[in-house]
Every structure is written in structure tokens, then in C-alpha cells.
N, C-alpha and C positions, 0 to 999 in steps of 0.2 A: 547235649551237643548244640542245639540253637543258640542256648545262653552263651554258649563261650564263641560261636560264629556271630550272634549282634555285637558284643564285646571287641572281635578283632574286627567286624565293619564298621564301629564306630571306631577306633583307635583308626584304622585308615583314613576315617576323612579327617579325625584329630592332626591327623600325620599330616593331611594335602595341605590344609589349613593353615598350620603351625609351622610346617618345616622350612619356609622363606622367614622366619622368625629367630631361628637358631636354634630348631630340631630339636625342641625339648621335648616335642610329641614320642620322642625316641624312646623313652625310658618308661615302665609301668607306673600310671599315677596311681599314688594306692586312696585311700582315704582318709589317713594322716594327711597327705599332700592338700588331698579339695578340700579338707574341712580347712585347713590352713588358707588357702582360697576364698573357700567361704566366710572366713573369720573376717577377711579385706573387705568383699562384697556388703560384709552388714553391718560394719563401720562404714560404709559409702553409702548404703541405706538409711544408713544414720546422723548423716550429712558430716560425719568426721573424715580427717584427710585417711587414703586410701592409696595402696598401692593401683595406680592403672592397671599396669600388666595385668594381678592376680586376678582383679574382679573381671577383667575380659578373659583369662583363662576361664573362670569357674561360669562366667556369663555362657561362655562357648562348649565347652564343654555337658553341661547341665543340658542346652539348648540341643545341642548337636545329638544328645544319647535320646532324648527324646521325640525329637523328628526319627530317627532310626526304629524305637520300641514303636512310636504311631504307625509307623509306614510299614512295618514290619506285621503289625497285627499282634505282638507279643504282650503289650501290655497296653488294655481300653484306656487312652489317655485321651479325655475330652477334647474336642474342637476347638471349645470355650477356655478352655485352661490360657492365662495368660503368664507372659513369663515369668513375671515377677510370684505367681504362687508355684509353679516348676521350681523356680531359686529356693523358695520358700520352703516347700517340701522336702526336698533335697538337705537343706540346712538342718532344718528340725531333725531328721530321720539320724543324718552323721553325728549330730550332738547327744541323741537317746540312744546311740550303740556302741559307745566309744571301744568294748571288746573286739566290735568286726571292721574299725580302722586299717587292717595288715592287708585288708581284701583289696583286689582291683578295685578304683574310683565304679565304671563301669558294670560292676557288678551291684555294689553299693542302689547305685541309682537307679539301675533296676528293681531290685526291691524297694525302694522308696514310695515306686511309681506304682510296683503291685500293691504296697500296704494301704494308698493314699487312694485309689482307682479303684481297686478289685469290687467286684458285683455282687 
């Protein structure tokens, strides 16, 4: 039950974030969708041209589930973690499970963050 209450509290601030943007926060992002995000973010890491939007979606997104899991106490996500290894982890995680793509983004990123952090 927690997992699926950080989930809908972070889709809400997705939602507060997003919604002057034209409310795409509105629809479940699965992980087909972020790894598609993702795919932009690391062509832009890459210094190739880059969809803006997507890499500030997956930037926001990644960013935002993780101040939630931190603040949350749900999953020990270092102080020191900088963003760019958050992108990083996240990335690697979506491209080595391509089976668990149908799941909520949100969930996904969670487990990323336990596989990547765990004690």
C-alpha cells in the first residue's frame, strides 16, 4: 500500500508541475514512455540534438520520484547522489528490464533506486 501511495504522491506533483504545460501528467506514464524519454536525455548527454520537452520530462520526472522516495524514508537514496547518476540509474535499470516496460514509470523508478541503494 505505500508503494502505490508514493506513486499517486508523486504523479500529483507530476500533475501540479505539468499541468500549465498541457496536462500530460494526466495519463499513466508507463516505462515504454520514460525509457522513450530517456532515449532523448542520452542523445543530449551525448551532445546530439534532443527533444527539449522529453529530456525535461524524464529530467522531472526521475528528479521528482526521488526527492519523494528520499523524503519519504522508502528507499536510502544518498544525500551525495547527484542528478545526473539518479538519470543514470534510472536509464541503465529501464534498458536491463525491457519485460517490466507495461509497469507504471513510477514504479519502475522505484525499484531502480532499491536495486542501485539497497544496504
Amino acid at each position: 500500500m505505500r508503494r502505490t501511495g508514493l506513486c499517486a504522491a508523486g504523479m500529483i506533483v507530476l500533475l501540479l508541475v505539468l499541468a500549465p504545460h498541457g496536462g500530460r501528467a494526466f495519463s499513466v506514464t508507463t516505462g515504454k514512455h520514460l525509457l522513450q524519454y530517456a532515449k532523448e536525455w542520452k542523445k543530449n548527454e551525448e551532445g546530439r540534438k534532443a527533444s527539449a520537452a522529453e529530456v525535461g520530462f524524464y529530467f522531472g520526472y526521475v528528479w521528482g520520484m526521488a526527492e519523494s522516495l528520499y523524503f519519504a524514508k522508502s528507499v536510502h537514496i544518498p544525500k551525495t547522489a547527484s542528478r545526473d547518476r539518479l538519470e543514470r540509474i534510472v536509464f541503465q535499470y529501464l534498458q536491463s528490464h525491457p519485460s517490466e516496460l507495461h509497469y507504471p514509470a513510477c514504479i519502475l523508478i522505484e525499484d531502480a533506486f532499491r536495486k542501485a541503494f539497497s544496504r
